[in-house]
C-alpha positions as CSV (number, residue, x, y, z in Angstrom):
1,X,19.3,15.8,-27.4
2,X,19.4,15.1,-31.1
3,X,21.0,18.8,-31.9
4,X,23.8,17.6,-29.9
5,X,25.0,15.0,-32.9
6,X,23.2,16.9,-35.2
7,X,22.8,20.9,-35.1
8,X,20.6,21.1,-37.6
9,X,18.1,19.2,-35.5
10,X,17.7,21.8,-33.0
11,X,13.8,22.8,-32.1
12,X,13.4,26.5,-32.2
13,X,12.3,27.9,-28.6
14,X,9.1,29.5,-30.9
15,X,8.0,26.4,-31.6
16,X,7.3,24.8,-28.1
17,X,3.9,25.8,-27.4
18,X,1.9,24.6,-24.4
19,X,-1.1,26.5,-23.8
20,X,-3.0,27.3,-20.3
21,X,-5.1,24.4,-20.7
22,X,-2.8,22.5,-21.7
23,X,-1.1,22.6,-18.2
24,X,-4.6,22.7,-16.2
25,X,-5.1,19.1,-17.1
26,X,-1.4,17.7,-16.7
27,X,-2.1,19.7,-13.3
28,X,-5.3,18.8,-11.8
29,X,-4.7,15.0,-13.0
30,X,-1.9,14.7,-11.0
31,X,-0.6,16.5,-8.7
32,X,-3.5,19.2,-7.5
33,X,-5.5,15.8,-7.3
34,X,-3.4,14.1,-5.1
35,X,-2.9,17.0,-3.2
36,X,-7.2,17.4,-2.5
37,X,-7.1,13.2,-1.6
38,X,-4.4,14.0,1.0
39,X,-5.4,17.4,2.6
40,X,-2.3,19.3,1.2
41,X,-2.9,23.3,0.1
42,X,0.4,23.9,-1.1
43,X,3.2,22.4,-2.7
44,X,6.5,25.1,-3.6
45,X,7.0,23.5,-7.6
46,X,10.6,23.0,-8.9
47,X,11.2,21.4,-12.3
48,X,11.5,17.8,-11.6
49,X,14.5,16.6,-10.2
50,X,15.2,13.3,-12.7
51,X,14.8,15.2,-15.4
52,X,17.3,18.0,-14.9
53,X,19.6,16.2,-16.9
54,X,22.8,18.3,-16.2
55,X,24.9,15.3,-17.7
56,X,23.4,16.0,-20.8
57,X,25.5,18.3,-23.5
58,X,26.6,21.4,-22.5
59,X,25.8,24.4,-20.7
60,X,24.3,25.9,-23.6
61,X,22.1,22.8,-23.7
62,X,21.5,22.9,-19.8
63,X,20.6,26.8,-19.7
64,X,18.4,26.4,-22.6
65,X,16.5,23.5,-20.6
66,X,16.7,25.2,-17.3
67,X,15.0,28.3,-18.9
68,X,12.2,26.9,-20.0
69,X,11.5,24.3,-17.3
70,X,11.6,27.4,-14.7
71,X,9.3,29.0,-17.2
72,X,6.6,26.5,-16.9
73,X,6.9,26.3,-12.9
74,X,6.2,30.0,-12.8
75,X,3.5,29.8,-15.2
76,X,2.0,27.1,-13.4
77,X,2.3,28.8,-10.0
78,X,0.4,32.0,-12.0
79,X,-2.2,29.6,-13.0
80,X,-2.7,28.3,-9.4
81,X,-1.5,31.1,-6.7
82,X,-2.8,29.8,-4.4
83,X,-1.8,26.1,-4.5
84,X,1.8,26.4,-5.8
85,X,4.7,28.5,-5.5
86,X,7.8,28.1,-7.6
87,X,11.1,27.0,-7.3
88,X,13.7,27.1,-9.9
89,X,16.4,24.6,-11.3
90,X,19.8,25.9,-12.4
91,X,21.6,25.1,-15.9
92,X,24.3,23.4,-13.9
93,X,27.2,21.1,-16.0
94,X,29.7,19.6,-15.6
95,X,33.0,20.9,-15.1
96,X,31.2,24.4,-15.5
97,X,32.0,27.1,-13.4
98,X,28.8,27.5,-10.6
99,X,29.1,31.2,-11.2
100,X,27.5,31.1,-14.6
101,X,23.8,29.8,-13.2
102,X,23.4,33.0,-10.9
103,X,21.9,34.8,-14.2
104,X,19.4,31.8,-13.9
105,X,18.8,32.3,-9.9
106,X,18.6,36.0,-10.5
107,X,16.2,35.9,-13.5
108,X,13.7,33.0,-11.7
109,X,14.0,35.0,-8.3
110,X,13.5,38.7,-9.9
111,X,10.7,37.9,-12.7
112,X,9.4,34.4,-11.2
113,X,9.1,35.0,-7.5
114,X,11.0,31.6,-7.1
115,X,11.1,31.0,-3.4
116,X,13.8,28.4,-3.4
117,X,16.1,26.8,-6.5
118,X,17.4,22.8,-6.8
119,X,21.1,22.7,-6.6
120,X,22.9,19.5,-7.7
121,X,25.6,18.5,-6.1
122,X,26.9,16.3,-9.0
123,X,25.9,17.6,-12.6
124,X,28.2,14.6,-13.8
125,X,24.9,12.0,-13.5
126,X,26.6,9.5,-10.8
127,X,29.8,9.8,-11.6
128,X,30.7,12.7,-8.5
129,X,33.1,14.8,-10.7
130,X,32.1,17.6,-9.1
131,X,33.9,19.3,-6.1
132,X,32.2,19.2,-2.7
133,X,30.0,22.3,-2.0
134,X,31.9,23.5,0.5
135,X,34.4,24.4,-2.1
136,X,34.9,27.9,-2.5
137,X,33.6,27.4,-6.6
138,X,30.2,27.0,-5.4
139,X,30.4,30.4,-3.3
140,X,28.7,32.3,-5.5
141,X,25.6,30.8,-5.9
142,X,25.6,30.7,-1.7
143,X,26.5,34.6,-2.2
144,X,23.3,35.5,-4.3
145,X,21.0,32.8,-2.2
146,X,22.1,35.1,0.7
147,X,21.2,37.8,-0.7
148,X,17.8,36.6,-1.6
149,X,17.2,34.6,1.3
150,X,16.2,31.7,-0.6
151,X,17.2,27.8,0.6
152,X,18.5,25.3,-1.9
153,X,16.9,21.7,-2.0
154,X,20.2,19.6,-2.4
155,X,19.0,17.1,-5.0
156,X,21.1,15.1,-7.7
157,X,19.5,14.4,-11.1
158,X,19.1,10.9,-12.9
159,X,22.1,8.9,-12.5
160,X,23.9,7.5,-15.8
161,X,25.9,5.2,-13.9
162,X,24.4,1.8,-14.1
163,X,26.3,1.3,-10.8
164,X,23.9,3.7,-9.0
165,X,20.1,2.9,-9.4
166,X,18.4,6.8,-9.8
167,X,15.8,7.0,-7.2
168,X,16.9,4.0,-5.1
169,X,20.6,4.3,-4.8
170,X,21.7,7.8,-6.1
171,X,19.5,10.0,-4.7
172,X,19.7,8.4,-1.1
173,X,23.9,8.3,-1.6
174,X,23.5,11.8,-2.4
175,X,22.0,12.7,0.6
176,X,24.1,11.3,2.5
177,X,26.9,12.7,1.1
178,X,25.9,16.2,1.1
179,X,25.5,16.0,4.6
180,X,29.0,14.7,4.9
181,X,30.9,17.0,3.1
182,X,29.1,20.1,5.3
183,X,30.4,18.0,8.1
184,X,33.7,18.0,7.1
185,X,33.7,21.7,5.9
186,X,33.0,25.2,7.7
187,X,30.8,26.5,5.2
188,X,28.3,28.1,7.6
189,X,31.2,29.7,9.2
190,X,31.1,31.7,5.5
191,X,27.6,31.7,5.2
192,X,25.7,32.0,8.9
193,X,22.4,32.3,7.2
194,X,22.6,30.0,4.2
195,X,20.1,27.3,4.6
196,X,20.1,23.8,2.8
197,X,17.2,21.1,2.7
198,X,18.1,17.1,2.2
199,X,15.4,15.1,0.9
200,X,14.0,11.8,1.7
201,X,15.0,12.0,5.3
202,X,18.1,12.9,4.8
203,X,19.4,9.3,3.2
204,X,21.0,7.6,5.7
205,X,21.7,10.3,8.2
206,X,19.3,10.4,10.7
207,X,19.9,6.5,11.0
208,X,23.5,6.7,11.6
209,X,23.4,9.8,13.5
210,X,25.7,8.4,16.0
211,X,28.1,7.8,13.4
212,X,28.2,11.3,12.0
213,X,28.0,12.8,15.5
214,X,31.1,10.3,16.3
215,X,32.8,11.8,13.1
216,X,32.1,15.2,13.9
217,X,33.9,15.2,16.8
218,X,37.0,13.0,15.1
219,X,37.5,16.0,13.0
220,X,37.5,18.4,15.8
221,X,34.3,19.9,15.1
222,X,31.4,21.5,17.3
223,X,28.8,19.2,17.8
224,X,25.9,18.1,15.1
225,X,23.1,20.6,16.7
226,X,25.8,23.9,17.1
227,X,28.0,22.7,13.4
228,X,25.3,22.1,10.3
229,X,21.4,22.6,12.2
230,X,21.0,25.8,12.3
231,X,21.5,25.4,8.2
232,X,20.5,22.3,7.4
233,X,16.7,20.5,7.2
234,X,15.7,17.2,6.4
235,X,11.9,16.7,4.8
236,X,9.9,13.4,5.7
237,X,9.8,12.1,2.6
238,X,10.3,8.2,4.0
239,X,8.0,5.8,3.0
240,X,7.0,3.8,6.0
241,X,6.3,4.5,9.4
242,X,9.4,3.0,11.4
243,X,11.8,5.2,9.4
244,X,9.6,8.2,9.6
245,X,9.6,7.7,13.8
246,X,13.4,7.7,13.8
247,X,13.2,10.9,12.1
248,X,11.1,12.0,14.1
249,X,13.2,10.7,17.0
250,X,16.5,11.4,16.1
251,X,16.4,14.9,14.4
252,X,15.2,17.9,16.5
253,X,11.3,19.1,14.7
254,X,12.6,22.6,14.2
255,X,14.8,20.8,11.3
256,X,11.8,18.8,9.8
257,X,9.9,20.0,6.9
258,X,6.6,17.9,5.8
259,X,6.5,17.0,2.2
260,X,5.1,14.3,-0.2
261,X,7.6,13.5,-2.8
262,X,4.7,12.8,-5.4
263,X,4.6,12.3,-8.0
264,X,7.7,10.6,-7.4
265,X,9.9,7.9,-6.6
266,X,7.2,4.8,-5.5
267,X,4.0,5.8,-7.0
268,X,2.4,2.8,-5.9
269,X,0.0,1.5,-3.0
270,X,1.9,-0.4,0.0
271,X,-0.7,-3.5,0.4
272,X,0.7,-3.8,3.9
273,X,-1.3,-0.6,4.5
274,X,-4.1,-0.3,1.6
275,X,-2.6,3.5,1.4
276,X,0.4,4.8,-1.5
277,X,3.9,4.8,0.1
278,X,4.7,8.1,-0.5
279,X,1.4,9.5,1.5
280,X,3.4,10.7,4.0
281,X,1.1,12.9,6.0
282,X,-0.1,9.5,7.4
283,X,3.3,8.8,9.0
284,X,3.3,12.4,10.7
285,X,-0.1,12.2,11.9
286,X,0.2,8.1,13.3
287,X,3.6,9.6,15.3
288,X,4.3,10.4,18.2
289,X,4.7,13.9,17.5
290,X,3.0,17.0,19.7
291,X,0.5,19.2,18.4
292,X,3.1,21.9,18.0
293,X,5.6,19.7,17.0
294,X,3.6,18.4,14.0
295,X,2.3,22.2,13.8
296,X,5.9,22.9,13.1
297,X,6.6,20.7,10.6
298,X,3.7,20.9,8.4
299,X,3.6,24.7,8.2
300,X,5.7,27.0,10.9
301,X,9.2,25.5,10.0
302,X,8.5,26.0,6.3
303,X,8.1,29.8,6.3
304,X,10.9,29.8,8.7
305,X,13.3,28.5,6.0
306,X,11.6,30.0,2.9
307,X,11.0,33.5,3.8
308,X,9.5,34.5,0.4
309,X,6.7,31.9,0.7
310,X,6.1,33.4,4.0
311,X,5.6,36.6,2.6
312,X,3.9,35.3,-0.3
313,X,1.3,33.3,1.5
314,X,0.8,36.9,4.3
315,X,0.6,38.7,1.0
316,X,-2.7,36.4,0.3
317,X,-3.9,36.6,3.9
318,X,-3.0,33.3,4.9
């Protein structure tokens, strides 16, 4: 960041050094131990979302970050096999062709074993100068994830617009939008086997389901189920019980995937409940969900939707 007002202050990639043990204690402080507390054996481990930055310089600056975040995943996921796979970020930015990141997605999928990448639907931080992804510039990237048969998590990155709070306004918006601009588009019509995964319950989706289904139909297209779900999953990162049983009600279980957003968004412990808000295996488990629907979500649907972690997690006999 301070090479882009002053060149001469750019680091030298030879000079970041973080050793193996280095990572082993950010690693088992955080998230491996939260993962033992809450009985999870596997998290797939993507640079984190915040701090992708894609407002930030150029895409120089963005493929240089992107390069060696996915490094450290992979390295991490090397470290612990059996506990994480990885997942790559792309050196998005604004007003960039897409087309340039599918050296990135190659790379991370090829050498990494990445088993699904972040895609942001607006590098611009909050300010949505970016066209909608079912534009034909993003086509590409959907091009080489077919190819692969690797999902995208659609997640923005911190927002620089003090009109959008980050985590509590952006990210939700975002959801909310992707899933109204695949909607309005035929981009599976392209792409009959591209899958994309909204976090955090899909914003405000499953809540105003009627709405969208309402829309849907206002713009001539199929219904919800036949027009974006064989595509597009939601995870159950919600942070209280009501709003994980609407999810739970709402959207059919073959479109749910379990995860924990930690360490994320609320780190904190609810005192309604003694437990931290985003322990979300709590809500699963205190729904009314079947055995095989809650079967589904936690593992089945997952290797459904990443089809490399499926065949990395046979390869290891599980």
């Amino acid at each position: 960041i301070a090479a882009l007002s002053d060149p001469a202050a750019a680091p030298a990639r030879a000079d970041l050094r973080i050793s193996d043990d280095e990572l082993r204690e950010t690693i088992e402080t955080n998230q491996l131990r939260l993962m033992d507390e809450r009985g999870i054996d596997l998290t797939i481990f993507s640079p984190r979302a915040s701090f992708m930055a894609h407002h930030v310089g150029d895409f120089a600056t963005s493929s240089e970050w992107a390069s060696i975040c996915n490094e450290l995943c992979h390295r991490v996921s090397r470290l612990y096999p059996e506990r994480f796979a990885p997942a790559a970020m792309l050196p998005q930015s604004p007003g960039v062709d897409p087309a340039t990141c599918v050296p990135e997605l190659t790379r991370c999928v090829e050498e990494y074993g990445a088993v699904a990448l972040n895609l942001n639907p607006d590098p611009s931080g909050g300010h949505w100068t970016a066209p909608p992804l079912t534009d034909r510039s993003w086509y590409p990237v959907y091009e080489k994830m077919v190819e692969y048969d690797v999902p995208a998590m659609v997640h923005v990155s911190t927002s620089v617009n003090p009109a959008f709070h980050t985590t509590g306004a952006h990210y939700l918006n975002a959801d909310t939008t992707a899933f109204m601009q695949l909607v309005q588009g035929d981009l599976f019509t392209d792409f009959p086997t591209l899958r994309l995964v909204i976090p955090h319950g899909g914003g405000a989706v499953p809540y105003h389901w009627g709405r969208f289904r309402g829309l849907a139909m206002a713009l001539g297209k199929p219904e919800l189920e036949e027009h974006v779900l064989n595509n597009v999953f939601f995870d159950t990162c919600v942070y209280h019980q009501p709003g994980s049983d609407l999810l739970f009600d709402v959207i059919p279980a073959r479109n749910i995937l379990f995860a924990s957003e930690m360490i994320g968004a609320v780190r904190s412990v609810d005192p309604r409940t003694g437990h931290y808000f985003d322990d979300t295996r709590r809500y699963a488990e205190a729904s009314k969900l079947s055995a095989d629907e809650w079967a589904a979500i936690r593992e089945h649907n997952a290797r459904a939707v990443y089809p490399r972690l499926d065949t990395l997690l046979t390869s290891q006999g599980r």
